[in-house]
TORKE-204529 format. One line per 8 residues: number of its first residue (from 1); their letters; for each residue x, y, z of N, C-alpha, C, CB. Coordinates in steps of 0.05 Angstrom, whole numbers, plus 5000, padded with zeros to 4 digits. Glycine has a CB too. Layout:
% TORKE-204529
NUM) A) X:Y:Z:X:Y:Z:X:Y:Z:X:Y:Z  ...
//
This chain:
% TORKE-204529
1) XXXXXXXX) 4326:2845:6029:4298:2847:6021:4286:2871:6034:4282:2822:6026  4277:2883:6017:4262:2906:6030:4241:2922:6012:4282:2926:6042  4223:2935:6022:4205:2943:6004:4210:2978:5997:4175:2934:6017  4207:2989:5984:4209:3008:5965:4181:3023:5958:4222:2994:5942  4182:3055:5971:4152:3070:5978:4157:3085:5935:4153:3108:6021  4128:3086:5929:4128:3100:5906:4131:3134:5903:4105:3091:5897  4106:3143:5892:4100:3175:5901:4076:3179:5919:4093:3193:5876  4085:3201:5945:4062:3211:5953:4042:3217:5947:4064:3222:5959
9) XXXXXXXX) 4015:3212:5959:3995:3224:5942:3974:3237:5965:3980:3201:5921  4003:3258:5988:3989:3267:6002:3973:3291:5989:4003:3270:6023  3982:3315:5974:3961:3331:5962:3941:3319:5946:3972:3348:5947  3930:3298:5947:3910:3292:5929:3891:3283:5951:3918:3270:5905  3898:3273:5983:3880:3265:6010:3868:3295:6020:3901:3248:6038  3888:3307:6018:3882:3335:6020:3864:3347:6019:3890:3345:6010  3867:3344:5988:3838:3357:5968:3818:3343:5975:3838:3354:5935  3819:3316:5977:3799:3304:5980:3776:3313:6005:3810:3280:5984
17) XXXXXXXX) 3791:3315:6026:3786:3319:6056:3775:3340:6052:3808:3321:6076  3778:3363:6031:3780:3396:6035:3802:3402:6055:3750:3410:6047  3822:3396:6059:3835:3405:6082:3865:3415:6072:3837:3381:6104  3876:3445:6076:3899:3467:6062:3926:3450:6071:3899:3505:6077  3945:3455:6068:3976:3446:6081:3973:3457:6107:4007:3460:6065  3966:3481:6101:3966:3503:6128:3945:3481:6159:3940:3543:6114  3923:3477:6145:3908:3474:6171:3916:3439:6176:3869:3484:6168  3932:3422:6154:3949:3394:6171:3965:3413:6184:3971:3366:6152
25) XXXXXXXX) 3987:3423:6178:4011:3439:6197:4005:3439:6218:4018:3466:6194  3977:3457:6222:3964:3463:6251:3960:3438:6264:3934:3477:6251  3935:3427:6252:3924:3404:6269:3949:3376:6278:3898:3391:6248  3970:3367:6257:3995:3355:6277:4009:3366:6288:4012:3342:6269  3996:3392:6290:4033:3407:6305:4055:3412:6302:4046:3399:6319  4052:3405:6267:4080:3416:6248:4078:3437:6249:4086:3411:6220  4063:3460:6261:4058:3492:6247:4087:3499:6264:4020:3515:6259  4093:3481:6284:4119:3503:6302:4140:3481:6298:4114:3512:6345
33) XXXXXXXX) 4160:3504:6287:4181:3490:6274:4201:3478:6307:4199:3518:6248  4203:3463:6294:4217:3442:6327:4243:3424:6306:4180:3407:6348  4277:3446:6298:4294:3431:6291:4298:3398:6304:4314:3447:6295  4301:3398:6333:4298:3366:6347:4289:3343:6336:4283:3365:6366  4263:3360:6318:4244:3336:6308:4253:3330:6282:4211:3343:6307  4253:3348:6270:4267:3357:6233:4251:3360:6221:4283:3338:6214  4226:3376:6235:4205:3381:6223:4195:3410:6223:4189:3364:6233  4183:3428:6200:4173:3461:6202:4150:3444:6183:4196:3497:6187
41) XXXXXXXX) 4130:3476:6180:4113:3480:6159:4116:3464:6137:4114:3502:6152  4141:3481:6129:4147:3475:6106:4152:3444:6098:4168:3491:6101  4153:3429:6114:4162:3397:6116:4139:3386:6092:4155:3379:6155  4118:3394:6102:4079:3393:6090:4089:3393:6058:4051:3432:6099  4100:3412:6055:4093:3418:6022:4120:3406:6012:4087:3456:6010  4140:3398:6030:4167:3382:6016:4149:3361:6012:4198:3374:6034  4132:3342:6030:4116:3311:6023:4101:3321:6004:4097:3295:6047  4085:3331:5995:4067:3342:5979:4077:3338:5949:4063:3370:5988
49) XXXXXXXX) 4098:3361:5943:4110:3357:5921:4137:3333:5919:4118:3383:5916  4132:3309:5930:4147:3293:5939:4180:3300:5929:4134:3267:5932  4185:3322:5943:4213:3333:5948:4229:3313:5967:4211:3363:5962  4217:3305:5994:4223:3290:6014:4204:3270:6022:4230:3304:6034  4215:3244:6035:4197:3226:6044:4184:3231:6072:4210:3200:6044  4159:3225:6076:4144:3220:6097:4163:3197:6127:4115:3205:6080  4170:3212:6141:4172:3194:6159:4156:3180:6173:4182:3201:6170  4151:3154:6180:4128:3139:6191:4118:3155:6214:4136:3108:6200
57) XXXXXXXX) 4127:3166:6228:4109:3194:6250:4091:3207:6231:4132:3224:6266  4102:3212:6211:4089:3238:6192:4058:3221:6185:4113:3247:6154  4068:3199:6165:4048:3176:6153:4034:3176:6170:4056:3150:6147  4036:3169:6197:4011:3162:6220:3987:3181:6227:4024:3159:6246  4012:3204:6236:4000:3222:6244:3979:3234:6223:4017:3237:6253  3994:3238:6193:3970:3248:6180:3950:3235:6165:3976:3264:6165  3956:3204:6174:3932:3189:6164:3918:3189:6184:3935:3163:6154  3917:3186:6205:3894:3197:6234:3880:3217:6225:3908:3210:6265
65) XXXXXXXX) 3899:3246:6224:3876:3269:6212:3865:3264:6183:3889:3300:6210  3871:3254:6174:3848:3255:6147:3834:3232:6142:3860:3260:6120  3835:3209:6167:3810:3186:6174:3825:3170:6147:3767:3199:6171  3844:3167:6144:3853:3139:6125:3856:3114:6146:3887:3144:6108  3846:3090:6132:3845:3060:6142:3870:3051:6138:3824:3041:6127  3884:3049:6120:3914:3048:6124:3940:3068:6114:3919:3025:6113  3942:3083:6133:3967:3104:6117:3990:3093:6112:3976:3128:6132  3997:3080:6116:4027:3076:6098:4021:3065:6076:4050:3059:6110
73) XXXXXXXX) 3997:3051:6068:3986:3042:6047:3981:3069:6025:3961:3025:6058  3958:3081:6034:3945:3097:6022:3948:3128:6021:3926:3090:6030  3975:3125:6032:3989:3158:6023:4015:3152:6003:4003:3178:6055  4025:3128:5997:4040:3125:5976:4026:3111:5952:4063:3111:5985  4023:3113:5920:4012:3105:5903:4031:3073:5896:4010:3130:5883  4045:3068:5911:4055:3048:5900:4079:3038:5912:4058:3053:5877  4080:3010:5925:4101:3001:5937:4112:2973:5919:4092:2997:5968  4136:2976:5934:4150:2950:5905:4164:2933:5934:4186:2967:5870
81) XXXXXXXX) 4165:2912:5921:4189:2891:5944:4210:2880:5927:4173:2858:5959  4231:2895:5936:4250:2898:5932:4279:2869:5937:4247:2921:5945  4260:2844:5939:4283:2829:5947:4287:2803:5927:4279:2822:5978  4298:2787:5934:4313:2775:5911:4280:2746:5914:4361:2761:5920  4273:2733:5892:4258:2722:5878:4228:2729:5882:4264:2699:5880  4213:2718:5879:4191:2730:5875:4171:2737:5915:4175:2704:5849  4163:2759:5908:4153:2772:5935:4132:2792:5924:4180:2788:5955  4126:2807:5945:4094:2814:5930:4099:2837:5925:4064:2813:5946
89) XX) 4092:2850:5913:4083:2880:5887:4066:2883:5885:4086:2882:5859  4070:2911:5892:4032:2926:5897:4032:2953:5869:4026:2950:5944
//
């Protein structure tokens, strides 16, 4: 059993916020690319155009900067539960 993230809908908090890829980069500290972590710039606009998933560091961190009440909630449009009989679906 396990639950199952939909699509990002970090460029749409974004906009919301007024806030660029560029100035999240800055403000979590993705702007300096740190291989160790597996994270550059460019990480921003792989979640964005949901190329790649948000790792729960990512989720946290950029639901702090853009004042979301629940980010793992409210940066994916849709989570499923994934296990055998009936369980909850969002």
């Amino acid at each position: 059993m396990a639950y199952s993230r939909g699509r990002a809908v970090l460029q749409y908090w974004l906009e919301v916020r007024g806030i660029s890829q560029t100035e999240l980069s800055r403000r979590s500290g993705w702007s300096e690319k740190d291989p160790n972590q597996g994270w550059s710039p460019r990480m921003i606009s792989h979640f964005c155009k949901n190329a790649k998933s948000m790792s729960p560091e990512a989720i946290y961190t950029f639901g702090e900067i853009l004042g979301l009440e629940n980010p793992l909630v409210d940066l994916y449009d849709q989570w499923h539960w994934d296990g055998a009989g009936e369980g909850p679906r969002r």
